[in-house]
Backbone as JSON, one array per atom type, in Angstrom:
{
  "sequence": "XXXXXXXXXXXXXXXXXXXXXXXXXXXXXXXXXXXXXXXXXXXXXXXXXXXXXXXXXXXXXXXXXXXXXXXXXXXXXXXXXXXXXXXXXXXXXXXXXXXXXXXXXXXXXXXXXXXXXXXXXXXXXXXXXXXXXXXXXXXXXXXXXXXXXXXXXXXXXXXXXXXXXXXXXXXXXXXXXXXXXXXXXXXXXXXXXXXXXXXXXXXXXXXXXXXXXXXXXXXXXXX",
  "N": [[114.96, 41.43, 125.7], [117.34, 43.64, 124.7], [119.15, 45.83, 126.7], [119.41, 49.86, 127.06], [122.58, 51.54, 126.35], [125.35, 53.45, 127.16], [126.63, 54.68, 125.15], [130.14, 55.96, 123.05], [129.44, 56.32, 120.6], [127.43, 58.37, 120.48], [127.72, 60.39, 122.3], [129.09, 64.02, 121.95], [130.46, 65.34, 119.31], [133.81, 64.86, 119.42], [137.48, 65.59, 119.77], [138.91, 63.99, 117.74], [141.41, 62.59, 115.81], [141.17, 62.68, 112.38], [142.27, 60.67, 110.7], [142.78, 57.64, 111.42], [143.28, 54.33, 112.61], [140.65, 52.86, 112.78], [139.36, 54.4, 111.11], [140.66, 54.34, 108.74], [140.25, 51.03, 108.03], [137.52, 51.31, 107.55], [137.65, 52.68, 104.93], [139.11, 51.41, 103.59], [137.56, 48.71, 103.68], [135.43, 49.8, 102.05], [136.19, 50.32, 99.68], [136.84, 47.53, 98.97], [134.82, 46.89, 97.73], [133.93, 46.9, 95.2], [136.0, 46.11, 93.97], [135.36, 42.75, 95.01], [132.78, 42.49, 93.74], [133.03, 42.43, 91.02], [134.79, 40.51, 90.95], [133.04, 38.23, 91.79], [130.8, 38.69, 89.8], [131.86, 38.32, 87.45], [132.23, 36.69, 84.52], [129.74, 35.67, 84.25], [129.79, 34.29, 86.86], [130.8, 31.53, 86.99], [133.19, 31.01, 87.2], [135.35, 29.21, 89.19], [137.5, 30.06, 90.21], [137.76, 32.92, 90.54], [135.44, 32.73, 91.82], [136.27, 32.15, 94.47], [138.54, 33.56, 95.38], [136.95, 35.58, 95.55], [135.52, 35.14, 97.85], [137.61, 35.03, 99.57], [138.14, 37.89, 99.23], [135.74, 38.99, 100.65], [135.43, 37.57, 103.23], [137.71, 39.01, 104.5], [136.84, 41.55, 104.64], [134.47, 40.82, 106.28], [135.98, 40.78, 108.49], [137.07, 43.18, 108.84], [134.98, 44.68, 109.87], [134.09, 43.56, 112.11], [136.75, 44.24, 113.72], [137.16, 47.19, 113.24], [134.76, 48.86, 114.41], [135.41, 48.03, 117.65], [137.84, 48.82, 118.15], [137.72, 51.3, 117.73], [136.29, 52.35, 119.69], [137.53, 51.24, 121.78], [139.94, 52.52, 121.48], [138.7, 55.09, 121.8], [138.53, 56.25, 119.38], [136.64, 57.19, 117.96], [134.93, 59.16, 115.25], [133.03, 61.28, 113.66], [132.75, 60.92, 111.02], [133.74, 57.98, 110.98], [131.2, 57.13, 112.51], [129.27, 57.74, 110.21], [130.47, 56.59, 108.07], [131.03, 53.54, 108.69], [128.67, 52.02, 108.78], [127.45, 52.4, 106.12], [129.2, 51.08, 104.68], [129.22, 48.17, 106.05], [127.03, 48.02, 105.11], [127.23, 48.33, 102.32], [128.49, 46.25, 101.8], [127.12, 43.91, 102.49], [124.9, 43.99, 101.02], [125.68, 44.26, 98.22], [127.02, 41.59, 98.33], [124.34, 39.97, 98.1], [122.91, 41.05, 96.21], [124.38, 40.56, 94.11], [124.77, 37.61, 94.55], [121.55, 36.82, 93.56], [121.59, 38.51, 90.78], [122.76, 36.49, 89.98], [121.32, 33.77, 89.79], [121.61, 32.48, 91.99], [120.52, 33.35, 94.51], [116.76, 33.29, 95.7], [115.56, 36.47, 95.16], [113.32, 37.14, 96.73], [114.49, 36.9, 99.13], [116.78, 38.33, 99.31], [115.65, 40.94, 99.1], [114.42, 40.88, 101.12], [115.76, 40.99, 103.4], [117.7, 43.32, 102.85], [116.0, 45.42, 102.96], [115.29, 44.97, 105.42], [117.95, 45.86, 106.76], [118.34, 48.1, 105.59], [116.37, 49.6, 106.79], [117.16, 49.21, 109.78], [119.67, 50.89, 109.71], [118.54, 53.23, 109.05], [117.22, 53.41, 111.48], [119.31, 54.22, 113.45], [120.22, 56.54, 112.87], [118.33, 58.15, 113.5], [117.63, 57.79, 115.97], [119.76, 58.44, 117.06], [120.64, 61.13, 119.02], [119.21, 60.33, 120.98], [120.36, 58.18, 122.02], [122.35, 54.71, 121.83], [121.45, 51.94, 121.01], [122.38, 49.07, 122.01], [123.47, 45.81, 120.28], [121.86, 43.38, 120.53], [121.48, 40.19, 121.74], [120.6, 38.2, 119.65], [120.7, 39.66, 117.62], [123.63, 39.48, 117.31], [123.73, 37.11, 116.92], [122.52, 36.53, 114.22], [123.89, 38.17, 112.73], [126.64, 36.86, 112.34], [125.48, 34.67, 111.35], [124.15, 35.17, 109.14], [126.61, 36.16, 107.44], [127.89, 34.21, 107.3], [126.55, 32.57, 105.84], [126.06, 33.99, 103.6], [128.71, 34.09, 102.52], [129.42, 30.94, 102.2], [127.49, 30.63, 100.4], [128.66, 31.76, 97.81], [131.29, 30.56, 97.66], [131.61, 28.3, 95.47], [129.81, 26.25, 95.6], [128.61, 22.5, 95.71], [126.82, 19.71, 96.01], [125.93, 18.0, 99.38], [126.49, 20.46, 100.92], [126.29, 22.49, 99.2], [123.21, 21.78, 99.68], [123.1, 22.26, 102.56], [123.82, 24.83, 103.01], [121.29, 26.7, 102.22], [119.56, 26.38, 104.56], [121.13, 27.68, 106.54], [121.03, 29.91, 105.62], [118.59, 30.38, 106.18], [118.37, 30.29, 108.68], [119.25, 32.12, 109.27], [117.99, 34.19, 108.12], [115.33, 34.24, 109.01], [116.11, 35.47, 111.85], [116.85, 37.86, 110.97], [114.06, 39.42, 110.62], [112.92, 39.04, 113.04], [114.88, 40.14, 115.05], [114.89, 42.68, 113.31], [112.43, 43.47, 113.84], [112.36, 43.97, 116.63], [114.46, 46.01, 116.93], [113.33, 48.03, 116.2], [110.84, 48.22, 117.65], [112.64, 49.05, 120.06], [113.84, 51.23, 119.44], [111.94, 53.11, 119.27], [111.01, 53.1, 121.85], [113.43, 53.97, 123.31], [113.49, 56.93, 121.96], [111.34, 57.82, 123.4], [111.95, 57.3, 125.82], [114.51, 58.34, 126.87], [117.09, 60.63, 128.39], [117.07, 62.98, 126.95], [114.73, 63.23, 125.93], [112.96, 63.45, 127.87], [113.53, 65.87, 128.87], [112.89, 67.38, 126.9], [110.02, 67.15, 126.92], [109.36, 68.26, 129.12], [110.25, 70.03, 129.65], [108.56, 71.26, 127.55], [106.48, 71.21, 129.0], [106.62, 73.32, 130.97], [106.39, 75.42, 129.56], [103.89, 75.45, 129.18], [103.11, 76.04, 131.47], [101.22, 76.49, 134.74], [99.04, 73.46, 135.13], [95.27, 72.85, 134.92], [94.4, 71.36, 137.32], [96.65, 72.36, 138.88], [96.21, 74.93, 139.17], [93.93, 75.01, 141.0], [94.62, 73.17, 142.69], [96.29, 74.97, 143.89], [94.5, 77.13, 144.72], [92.49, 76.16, 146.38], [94.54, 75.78, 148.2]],
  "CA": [[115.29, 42.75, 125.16], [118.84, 44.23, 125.22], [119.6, 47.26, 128.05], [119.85, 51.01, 126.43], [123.52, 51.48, 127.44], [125.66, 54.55, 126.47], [128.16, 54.25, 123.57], [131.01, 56.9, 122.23], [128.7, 56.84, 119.43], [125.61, 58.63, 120.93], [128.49, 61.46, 122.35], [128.95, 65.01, 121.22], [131.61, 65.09, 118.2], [135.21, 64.97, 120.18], [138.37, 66.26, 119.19], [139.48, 62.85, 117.51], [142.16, 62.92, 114.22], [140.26, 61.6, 111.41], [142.82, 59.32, 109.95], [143.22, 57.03, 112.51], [143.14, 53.16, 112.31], [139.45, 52.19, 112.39], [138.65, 54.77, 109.58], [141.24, 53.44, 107.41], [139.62, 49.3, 107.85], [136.41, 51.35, 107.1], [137.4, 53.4, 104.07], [139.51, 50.08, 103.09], [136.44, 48.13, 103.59], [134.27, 50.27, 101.22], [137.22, 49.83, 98.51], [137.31, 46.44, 98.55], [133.29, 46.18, 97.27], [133.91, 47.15, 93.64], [136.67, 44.53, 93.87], [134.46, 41.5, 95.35], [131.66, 42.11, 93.07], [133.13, 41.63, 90.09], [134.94, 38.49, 91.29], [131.51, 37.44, 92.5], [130.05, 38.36, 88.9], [132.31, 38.23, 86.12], [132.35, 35.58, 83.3], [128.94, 34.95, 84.89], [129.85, 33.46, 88.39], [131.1, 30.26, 86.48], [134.61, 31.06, 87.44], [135.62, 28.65, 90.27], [138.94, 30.63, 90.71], [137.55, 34.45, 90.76], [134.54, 32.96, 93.3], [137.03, 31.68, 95.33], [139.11, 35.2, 95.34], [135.39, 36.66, 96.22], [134.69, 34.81, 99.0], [138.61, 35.67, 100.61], [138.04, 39.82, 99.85], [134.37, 39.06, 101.67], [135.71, 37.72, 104.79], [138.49, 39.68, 105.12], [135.59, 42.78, 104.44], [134.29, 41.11, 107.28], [136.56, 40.43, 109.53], [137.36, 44.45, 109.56], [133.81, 45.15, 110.31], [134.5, 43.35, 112.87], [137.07, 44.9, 114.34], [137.17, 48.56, 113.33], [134.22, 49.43, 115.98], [136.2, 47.49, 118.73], [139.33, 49.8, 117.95], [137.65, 52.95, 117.79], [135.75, 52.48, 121.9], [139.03, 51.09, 123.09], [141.14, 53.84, 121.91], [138.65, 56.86, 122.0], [139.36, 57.52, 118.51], [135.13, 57.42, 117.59], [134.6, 60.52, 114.71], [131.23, 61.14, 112.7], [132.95, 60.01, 109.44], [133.63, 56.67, 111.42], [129.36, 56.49, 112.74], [128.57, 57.5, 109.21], [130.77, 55.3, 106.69], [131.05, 52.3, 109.13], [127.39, 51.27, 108.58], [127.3, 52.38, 105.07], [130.53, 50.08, 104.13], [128.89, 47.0, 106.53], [125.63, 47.29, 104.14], [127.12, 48.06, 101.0], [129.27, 44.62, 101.26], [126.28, 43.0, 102.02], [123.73, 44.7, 99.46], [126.41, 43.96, 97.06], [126.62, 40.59, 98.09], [123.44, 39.06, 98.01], [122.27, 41.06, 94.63], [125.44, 39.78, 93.03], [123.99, 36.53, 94.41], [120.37, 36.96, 93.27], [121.77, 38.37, 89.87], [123.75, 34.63, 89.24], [120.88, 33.18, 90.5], [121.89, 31.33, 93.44], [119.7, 33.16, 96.01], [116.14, 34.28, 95.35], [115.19, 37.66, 95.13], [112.76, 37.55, 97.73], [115.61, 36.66, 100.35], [117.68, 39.5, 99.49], [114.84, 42.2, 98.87], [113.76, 40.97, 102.7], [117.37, 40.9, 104.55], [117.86, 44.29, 102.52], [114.88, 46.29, 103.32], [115.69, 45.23, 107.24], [119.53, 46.26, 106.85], [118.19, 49.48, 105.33], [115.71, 50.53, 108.0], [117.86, 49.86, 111.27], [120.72, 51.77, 109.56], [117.42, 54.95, 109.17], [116.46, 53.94, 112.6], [119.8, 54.02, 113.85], [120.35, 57.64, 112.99], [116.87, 58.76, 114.01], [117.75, 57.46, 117.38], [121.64, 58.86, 117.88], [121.04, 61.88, 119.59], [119.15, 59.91, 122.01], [121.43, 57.08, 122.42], [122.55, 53.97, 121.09], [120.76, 50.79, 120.77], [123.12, 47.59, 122.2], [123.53, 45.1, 119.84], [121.07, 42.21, 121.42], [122.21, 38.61, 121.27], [119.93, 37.53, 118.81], [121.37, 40.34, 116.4], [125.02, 39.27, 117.14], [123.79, 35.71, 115.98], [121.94, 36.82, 112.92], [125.11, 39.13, 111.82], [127.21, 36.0, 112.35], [124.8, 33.64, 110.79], [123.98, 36.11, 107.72], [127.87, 36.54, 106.82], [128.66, 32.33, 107.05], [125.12, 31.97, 104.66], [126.51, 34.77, 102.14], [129.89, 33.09, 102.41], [128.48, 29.92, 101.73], [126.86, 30.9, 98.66], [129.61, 32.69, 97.01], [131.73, 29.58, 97.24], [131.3, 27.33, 94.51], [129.89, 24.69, 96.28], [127.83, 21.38, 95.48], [125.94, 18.21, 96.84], [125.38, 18.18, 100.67], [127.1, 21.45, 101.22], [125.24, 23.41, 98.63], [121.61, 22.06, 100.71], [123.13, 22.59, 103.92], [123.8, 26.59, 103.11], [120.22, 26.9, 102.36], [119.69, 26.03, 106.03], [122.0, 28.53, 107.3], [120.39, 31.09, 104.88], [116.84, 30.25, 106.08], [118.24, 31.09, 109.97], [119.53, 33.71, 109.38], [116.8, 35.24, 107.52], [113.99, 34.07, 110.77], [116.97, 36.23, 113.15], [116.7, 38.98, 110.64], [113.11, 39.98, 110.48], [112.95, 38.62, 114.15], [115.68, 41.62, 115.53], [114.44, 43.95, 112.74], [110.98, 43.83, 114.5], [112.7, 43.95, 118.17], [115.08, 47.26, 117.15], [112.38, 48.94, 115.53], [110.27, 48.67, 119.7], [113.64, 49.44, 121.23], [113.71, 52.6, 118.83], [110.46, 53.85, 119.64], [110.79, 52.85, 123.94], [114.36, 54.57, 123.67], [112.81, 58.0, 121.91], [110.05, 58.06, 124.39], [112.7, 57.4, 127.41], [115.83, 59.39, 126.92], [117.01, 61.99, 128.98], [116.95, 64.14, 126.2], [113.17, 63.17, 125.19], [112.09, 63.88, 129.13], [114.03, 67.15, 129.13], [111.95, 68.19, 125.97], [108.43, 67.18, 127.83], [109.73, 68.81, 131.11], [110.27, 72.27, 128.82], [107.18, 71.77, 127.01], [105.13, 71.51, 130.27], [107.23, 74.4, 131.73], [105.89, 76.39, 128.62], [102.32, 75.6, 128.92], [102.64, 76.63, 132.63], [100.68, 75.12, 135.89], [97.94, 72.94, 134.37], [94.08, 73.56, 135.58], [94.7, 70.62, 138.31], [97.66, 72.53, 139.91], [95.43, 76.04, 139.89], [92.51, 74.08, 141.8], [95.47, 72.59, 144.36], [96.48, 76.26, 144.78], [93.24, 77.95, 145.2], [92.18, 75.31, 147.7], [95.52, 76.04, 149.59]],
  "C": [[116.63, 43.22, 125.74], [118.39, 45.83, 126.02], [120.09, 48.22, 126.97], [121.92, 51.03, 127.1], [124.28, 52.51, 126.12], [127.0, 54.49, 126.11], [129.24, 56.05, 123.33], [130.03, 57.28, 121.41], [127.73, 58.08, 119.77], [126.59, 60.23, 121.41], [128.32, 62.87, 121.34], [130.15, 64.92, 120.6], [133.05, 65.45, 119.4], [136.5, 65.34, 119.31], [139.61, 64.93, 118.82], [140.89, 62.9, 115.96], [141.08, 62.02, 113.56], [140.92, 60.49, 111.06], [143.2, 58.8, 111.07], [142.84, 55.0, 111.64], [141.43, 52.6, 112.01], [138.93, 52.92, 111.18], [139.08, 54.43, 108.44], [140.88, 51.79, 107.33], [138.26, 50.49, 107.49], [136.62, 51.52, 105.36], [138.33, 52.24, 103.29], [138.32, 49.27, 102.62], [135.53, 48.59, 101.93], [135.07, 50.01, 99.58], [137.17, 48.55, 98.0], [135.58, 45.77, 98.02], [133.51, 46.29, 95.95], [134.96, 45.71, 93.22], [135.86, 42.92, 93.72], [133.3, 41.64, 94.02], [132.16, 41.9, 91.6], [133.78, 40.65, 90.23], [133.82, 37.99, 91.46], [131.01, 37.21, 90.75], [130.74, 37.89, 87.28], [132.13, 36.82, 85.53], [130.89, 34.7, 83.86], [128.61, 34.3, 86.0], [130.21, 32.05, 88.0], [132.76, 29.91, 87.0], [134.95, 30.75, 88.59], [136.6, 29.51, 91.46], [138.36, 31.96, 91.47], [136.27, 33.59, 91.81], [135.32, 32.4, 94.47], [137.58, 32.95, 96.32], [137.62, 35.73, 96.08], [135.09, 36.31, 97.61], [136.19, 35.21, 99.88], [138.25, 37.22, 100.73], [136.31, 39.87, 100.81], [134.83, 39.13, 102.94], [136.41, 38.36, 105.31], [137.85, 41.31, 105.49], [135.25, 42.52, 106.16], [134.73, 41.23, 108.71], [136.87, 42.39, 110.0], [136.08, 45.55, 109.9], [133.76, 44.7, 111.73], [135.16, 43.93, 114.2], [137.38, 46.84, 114.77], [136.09, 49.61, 114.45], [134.69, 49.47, 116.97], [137.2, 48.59, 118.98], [138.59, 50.94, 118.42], [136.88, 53.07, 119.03], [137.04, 52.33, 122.37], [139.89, 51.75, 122.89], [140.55, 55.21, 121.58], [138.96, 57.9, 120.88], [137.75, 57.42, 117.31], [135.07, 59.07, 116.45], [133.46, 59.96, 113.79], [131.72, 61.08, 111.75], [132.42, 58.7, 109.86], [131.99, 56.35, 111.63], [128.93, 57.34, 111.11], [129.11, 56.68, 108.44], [130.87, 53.91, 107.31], [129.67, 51.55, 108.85], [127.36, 51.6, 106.59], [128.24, 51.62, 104.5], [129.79, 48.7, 104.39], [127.43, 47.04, 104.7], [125.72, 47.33, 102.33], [128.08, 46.71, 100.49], [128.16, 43.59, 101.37], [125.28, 42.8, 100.97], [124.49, 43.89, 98.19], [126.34, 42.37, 97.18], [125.36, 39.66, 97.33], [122.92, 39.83, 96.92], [123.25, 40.52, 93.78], [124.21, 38.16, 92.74], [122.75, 36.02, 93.24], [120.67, 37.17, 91.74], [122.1, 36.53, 89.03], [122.6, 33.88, 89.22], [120.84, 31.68, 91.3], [121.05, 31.6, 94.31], [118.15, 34.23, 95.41], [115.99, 35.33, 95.66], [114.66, 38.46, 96.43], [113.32, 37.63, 99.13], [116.55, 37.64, 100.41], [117.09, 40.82, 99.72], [114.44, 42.19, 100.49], [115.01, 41.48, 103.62], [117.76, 42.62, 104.33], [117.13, 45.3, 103.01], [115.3, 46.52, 104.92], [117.07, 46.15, 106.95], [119.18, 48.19, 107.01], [117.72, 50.47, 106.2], [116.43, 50.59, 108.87], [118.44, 50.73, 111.0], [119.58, 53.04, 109.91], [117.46, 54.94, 110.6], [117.72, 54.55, 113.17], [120.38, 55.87, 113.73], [119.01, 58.68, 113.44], [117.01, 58.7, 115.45], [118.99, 58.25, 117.75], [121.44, 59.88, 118.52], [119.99, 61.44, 120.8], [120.04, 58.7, 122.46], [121.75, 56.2, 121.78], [122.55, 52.49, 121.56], [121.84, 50.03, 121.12], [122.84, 46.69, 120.97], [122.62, 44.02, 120.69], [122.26, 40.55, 120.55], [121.87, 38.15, 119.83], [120.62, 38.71, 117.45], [122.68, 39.76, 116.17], [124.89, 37.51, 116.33], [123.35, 36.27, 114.12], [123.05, 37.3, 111.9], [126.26, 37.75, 111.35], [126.41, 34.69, 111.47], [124.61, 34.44, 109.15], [125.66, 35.93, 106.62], [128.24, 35.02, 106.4], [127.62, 32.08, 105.88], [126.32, 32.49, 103.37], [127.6, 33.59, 101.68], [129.73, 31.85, 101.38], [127.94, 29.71, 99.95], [127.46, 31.48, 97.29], [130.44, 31.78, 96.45], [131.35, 28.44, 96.12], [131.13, 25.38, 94.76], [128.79, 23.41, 95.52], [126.88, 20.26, 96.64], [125.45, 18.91, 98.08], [125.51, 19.57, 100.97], [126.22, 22.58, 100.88], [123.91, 23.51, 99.44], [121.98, 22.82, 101.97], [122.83, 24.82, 103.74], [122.34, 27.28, 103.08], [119.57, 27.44, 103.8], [119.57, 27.15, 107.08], [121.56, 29.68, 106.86], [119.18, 31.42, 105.98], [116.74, 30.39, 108.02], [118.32, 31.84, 110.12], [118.56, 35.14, 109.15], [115.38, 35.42, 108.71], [114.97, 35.39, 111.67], [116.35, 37.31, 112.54], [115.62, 40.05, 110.64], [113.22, 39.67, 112.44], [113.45, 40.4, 114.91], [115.32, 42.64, 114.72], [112.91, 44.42, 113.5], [111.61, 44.61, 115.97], [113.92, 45.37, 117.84], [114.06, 48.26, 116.65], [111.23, 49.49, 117.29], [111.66, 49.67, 119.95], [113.73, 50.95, 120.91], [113.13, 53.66, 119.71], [110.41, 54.14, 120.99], [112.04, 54.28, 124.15], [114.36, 56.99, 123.03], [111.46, 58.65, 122.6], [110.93, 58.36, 125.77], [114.03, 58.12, 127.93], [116.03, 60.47, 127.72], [116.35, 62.92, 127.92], [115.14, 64.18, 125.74], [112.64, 63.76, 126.94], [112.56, 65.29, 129.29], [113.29, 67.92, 128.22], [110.58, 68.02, 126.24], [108.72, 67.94, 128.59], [109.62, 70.33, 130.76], [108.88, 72.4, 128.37], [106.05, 71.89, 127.86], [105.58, 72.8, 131.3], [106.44, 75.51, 130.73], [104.26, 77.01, 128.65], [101.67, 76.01, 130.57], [101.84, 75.63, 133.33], [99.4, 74.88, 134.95], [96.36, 73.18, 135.64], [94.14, 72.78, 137.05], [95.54, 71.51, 139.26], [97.08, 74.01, 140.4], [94.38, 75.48, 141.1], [92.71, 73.58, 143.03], [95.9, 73.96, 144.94], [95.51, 77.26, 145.53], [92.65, 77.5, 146.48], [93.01, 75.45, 149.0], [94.93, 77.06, 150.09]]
}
C-alpha cells in the first residue's frame, strides 16, 4: 500500500494565475480529443493513414498528461481549474479511446465498460477524498497507467500477425492492474477519510459536543 503524503492538490486554493503552462497542455489536451477520434473512426477505422495520425495526437495527448502535473508541483502554479480539467481531459482521451475502439470492433465491450467504470470511480473517489488529502499514486497504478496507454496505442495502430496477438497481452495486463489498484484506491479512500487530520478534528468536536461521557462522570465522582 502506497503512504498518504501531502500534495499542492489537497491545499487551500492559492493565489496562482490561471493561464499558466500546465493549464494550457491540459486545455490543449482536451482539444485534441475531438481531433483523435475521428482519425480513430472515420471511413470506418480502415484508413491506415488517419489511424496512424490517431495514434501520434494520442501519444502526444499523453505525453502532456504526463507532464502537465509535474510542471504545476515544481513551479507552484497548482489552480482548481488545473485539479478539475486535468483528470477530466486524462479520462476523456481514454473513454474516447477505447469506445472508438470497441465501436470498430477491435476491443470488446466488456474491456472498455470494465477499465471505464474503474477510471470513473477513482476520478468520484478522488474528489470525495480532496479535502482530506491526496492519495499517492502506488506503483502498481503507475504500471497500469503505463501499461493501459501502450495497449490503447497498440490497438489504434493498424497492426497485424504477431503484433496484433501480442497487444492482446498487453491489454489483458493492464486490465488485471486496473481492477487490481481500483480495488486498492477505493481501501486507501475509506482508511484516508477515517484518518485525516481533518476527519479526527471532526470526532474530537463531536465528542466535545456530546460532553464528558458516563465513564468520565464515574472517574470524577470517585475522585
Amino acid at each position: 500500500m502506497s503512504a498518504v503524503v501531502p500534495d499542492p492538490a489537497a491545499t487551500p486554493p492559492q493565489t496562482v494565475r490561471l493561464v499558466n503552462l500546465p493549464n494550457a497542455l491540459t486545455v490543449l489536451r482536451l482539444l485534441v480529443v475531438p481531433v483523435f477520434a475521428w482519425l480513430l473512426v472515420s471511413g470506418d477505422g480502415t484508413d491506415e493513414g488517419r489511424r496512424g495520425w490517431a495514434t501520434l495526437f494520442f501519444a502526444l495527448a499523453i505525453i502532456t498528461d504526463r507532464y502537465d502535473g509535474m510542471i504545476a508541483r515544481r513551479r507552484n502554479q497548482v489552480t482548481e481549474f488545473g485539479k478539475l480539467a486535468d483528470p477530466i481531459a486524462d479520462k476523456a482521451l481514454t473513454g474516447t479511446a477505447l469506445i472508438g475502439l470497441s465501436v470498430l470492433h477491435l476491443l470488446p465491450w466488456w474491456v472498455t465498460l470494465t477499465i471505464l467504470v474503474r477510471e470513473v470511480g477513482v476520478t468520484l473517489l478522488r474528489f470525495w477524498v480532496i479535502r482530506h488529502g491526496v492519495i499517492a499514486a502506488s506503483r502498481g497504478g503507475k504500471i497500469k497507467t503505463v501499461l493501459q496507454a501502450l495497449a490503447i496505442g497498440l490497438y489504434i495502430l493498424p497492426l497485424s500477425g504477431v503484433l496484433a496477438s501480442a497487444r492482446w497481452w498487453v491489454m489483458a495486463v493492464a486490465l488485471v492492474l486496473t481492477v487490481v489498484t481500483g480495488i486498492d484506491y477505493v481501501y486507501r479512500a475509506l482508511t484516508l477519510r477515517r484518518t485525516s487530520a481533518r476527519a479526527m478534528r471532526a470526532a474530537a468536536a463531536r465528542r466535545a459536543e456530546k460532553g464528558p461521557s458516563a465513564g468520565d462522570a464515574r472517574t470524577d465522582t470517585a475522585a
